[in-house]
N, C-alpha and C positions, 0 to 999 in steps of 0.2 A: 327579759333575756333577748339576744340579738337572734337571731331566724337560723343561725348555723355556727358550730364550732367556729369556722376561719372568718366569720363576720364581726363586723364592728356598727353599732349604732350613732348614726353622726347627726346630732343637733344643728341645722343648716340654720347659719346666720348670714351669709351673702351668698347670693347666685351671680355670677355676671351674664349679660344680654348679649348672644352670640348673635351674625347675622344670621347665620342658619336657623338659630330659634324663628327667626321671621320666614325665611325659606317654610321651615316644617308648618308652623302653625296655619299658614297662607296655602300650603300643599301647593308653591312655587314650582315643587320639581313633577308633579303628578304621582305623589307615592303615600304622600301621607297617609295615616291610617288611625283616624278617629278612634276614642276621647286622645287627646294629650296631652300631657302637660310637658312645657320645655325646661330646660333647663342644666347644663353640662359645666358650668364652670362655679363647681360650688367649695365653699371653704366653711369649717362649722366644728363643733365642739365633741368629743366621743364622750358620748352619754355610758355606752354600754359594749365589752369585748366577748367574743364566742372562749371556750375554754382553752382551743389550739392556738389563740391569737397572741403573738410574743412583738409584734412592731408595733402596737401602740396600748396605751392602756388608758380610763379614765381621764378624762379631762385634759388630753393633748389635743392638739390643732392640728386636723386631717384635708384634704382636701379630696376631692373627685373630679376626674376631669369627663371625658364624652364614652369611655368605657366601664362598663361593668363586670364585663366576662369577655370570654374566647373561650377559644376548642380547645387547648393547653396542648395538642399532639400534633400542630402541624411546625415545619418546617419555622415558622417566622415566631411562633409560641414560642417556639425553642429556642428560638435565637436573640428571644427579648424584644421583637417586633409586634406586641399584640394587636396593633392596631393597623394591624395589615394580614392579620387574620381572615379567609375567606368566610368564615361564620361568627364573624363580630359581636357582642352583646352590648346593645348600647344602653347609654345611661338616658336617653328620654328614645324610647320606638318610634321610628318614622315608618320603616320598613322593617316585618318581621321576618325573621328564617322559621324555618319548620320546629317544630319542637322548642320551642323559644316560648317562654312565659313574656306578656308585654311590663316593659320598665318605663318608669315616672320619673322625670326628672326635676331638677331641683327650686322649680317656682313652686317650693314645698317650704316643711316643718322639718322634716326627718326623712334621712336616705338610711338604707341598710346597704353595704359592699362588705363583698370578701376584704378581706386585711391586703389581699396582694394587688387589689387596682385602687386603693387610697394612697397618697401620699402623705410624707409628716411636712409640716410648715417652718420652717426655719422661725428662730424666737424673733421678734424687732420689726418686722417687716409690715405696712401698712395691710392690715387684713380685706379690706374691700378691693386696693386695690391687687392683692395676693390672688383674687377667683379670676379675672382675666388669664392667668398666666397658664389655668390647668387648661385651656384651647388655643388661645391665640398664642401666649409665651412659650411653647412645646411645637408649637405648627411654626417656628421663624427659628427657634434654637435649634431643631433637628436639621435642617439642612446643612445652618451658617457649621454646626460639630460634624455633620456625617460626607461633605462635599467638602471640606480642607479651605472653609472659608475662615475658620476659628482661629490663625495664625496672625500676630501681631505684624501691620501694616498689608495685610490685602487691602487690596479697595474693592470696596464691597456697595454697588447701588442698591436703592428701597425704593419699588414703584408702589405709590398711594401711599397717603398718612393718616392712615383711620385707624381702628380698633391692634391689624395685625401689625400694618408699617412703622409707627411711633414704637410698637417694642421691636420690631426689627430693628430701628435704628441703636437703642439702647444696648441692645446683647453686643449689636457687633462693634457698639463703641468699646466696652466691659472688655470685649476680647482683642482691643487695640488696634481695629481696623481702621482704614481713611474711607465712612461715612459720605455718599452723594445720594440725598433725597433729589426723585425724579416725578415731576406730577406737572398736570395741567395746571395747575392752579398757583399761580404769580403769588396771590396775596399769604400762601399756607411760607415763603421764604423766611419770612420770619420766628417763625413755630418750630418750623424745622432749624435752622442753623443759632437761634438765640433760645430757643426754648429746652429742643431736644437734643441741642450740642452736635447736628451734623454738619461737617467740614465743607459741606458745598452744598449747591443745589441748580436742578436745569428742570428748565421750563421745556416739555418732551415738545411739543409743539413751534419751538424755538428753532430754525437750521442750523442757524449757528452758535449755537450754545451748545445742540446736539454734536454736531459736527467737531468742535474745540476739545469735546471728551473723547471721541472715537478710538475707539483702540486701548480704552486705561482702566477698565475694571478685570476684575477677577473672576467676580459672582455679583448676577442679578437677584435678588430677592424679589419676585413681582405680587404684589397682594392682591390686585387689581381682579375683578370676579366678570366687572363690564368688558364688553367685544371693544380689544383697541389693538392698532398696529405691531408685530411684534421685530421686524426689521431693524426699526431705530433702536431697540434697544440691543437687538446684536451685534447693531454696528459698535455700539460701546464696548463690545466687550474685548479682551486680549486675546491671542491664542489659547485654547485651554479653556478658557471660559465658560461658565454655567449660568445661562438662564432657568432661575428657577419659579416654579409657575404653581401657585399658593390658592389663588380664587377660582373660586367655585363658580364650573364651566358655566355657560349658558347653552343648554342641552341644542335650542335650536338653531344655532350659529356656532358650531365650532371655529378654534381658533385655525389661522392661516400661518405656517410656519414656512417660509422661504426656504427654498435649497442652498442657494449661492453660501450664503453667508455660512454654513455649517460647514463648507468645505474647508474654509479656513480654520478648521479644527476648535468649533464652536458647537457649545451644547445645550441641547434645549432637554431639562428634564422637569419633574413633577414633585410631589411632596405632601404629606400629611402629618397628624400628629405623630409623633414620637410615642415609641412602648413603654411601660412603665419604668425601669431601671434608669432609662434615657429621660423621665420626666422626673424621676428623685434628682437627677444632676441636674435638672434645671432648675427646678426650684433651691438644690442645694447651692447651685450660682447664685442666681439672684439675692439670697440671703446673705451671699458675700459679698456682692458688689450694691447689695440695697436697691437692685432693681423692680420695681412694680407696675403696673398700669396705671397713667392717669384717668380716672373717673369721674364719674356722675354716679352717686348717692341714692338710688331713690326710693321711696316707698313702695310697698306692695300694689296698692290700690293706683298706681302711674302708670304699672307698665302698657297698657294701649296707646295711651301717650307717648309712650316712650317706642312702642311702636312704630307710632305711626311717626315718630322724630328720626329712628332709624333708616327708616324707609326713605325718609328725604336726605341722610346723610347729616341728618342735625345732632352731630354727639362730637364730642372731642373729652376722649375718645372711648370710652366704652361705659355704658348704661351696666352700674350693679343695683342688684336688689336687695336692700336691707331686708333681710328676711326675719332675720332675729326680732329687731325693734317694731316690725310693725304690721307680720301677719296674722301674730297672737289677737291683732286688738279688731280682726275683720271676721 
């Protein structure tokens, strides 16, 4: 039987490999809190429903993303924001709150969640590459839905093409936007405009390539977690404009945000995942428009590997873990 009426038991068959899984494990931030096991973006089979449970039954395709609970009474509970919850309950503990039993995340067998922080999977959809989406797919759709970038023809920039920027670019093509991937990286042009279908691309380090865009976006999308300039990208943007800022700070060098440039009625804000109601519509998107994460496949027994691959930036673009096929057999 599942652990509580509003619970469901989910048979974890892919996790995907978040960078924060490497933040936590590596206690990157100074917070971590021994044993743990990582793992937030998992997709898996409902083995077993609690008695009150009416949104999934037996053998539907659920998914879990980086929450397991909240306080359900505050302000942002209520307003379908859980995951901006002051007293969070996460699906792998890094940092616990008071009274908080500690949670295991899904480099597992079996998750237990209440019925109301699982998602259902839309039928068709690539299932390995479906676990990306409950972290990084919810942390790029919430902004491009909740900031008025979702409107057929904004231009919409993506700085970095790793794990979150390749489905950045995705959602906002899906919603009809004019796509400009922005990265150091000359040789990533062809991924981006032939692979991932974005309409352009500037080399940030370029002047004049920077410069020839100035003034033509809508909304920044920035993935980017490394300390890097944030000026050239304001300069890109139009009146009105939103930089939005995705990667996970670097505690000891915060970022430098110019004045100038905001006077011209530019904005620089922030962004996390999305609350649950907000991540049923994204994955009910993505089932409409067939969107998923490109991955890497791997076995249980890889992931250090696959670690220490992450760590160098060696994935295009997100490390899942077959959990189903091959942690039975360790």
């Amino acid at each position: 039987m599942s652990n509580g009426e509003d619970d469901i038991t989910v048979k974890i068959h892919y996790c995907g490999v978040c960078h924060s899984d490497l933040h936590i494990i590596r206690d990157e931030h100074g917070i971590s809190q021994y044993p743990i096991i990582p793992g937030h973006e998992i997709v898996g089979v409902v083995t077993q429903v609690g008695t009150n449970v009416d949104k999934f039954k037996a053998g539907d395709i659920a998914g879990v993303g980086s929450l397991v609970g909240s306080c359900g009474a505050c302000d942002n509970c209520r307003d379908g924001l859980e995951s901006y919850c002051p007293s969070p309950l996460y699906t792998c503990t890094m940092l616990e709150f008071e009274g908080q039993a500690k949670q295991y995340g899904g480099y597992s067998d079996i998750i237990v969640v209440n019925q109301h922080f699982a998602v259902c999977i839309p039928d068709g959809l690539y299932l390995p590459g479906c676990a990306p989406l409950l972290c990084a797919g919810i942390t790029v759709y919430s902004p491009i839905r909740n900031l008025g970038l979702d409107q057929p023809g904004k231009h919409i920039g993506v700085v970095g093409l790793g794990g979150l920027g390749h489905l950045a670019v995705k959602f906002a093509k899906a919603f009809g936007a004019v796509v400009t991937v922005i990265s150091s990286s000359e040789h990533k042009r062809m991924e981006a405009t032939e692979q991932l279908g974005s309409d352009s691309f500037l080399v940030c380090h370029d002047s004049r390539q920077m410069q020839a865009a100035a003034g033509t976006m809508h909304g920044i999308i920035d993935t980017v977690s490394a300390h890097h300039p944030l000026k050239p990208l304001l300069d890109l943007l139009r009146t009105d404009g939103k930089l939005v800022m995705l990667g996970a700070p670097d505690l000891d060098k915060p970022a430098e945000i110019p004045l100038l440039p905001l006077l011209g009625r530019k904005y620089v804000t922030g962004s996390m995942a999305g609350g649950m109601k907000e991540t049923q519509e994204m994955m009910d998107f993505a089932g409409k428009h067939n969107i998923t994460a490109n991955v890497e496949v791997i076995p249980m027994d890889y992931v250090n590997r696959a670690m220490d691959r992450l760590a160098r930036g060696d994935v295009r673009y997100r490390f899942v873990i077959d959990i189903g096929s091959t942690l039975d057999q360790h």
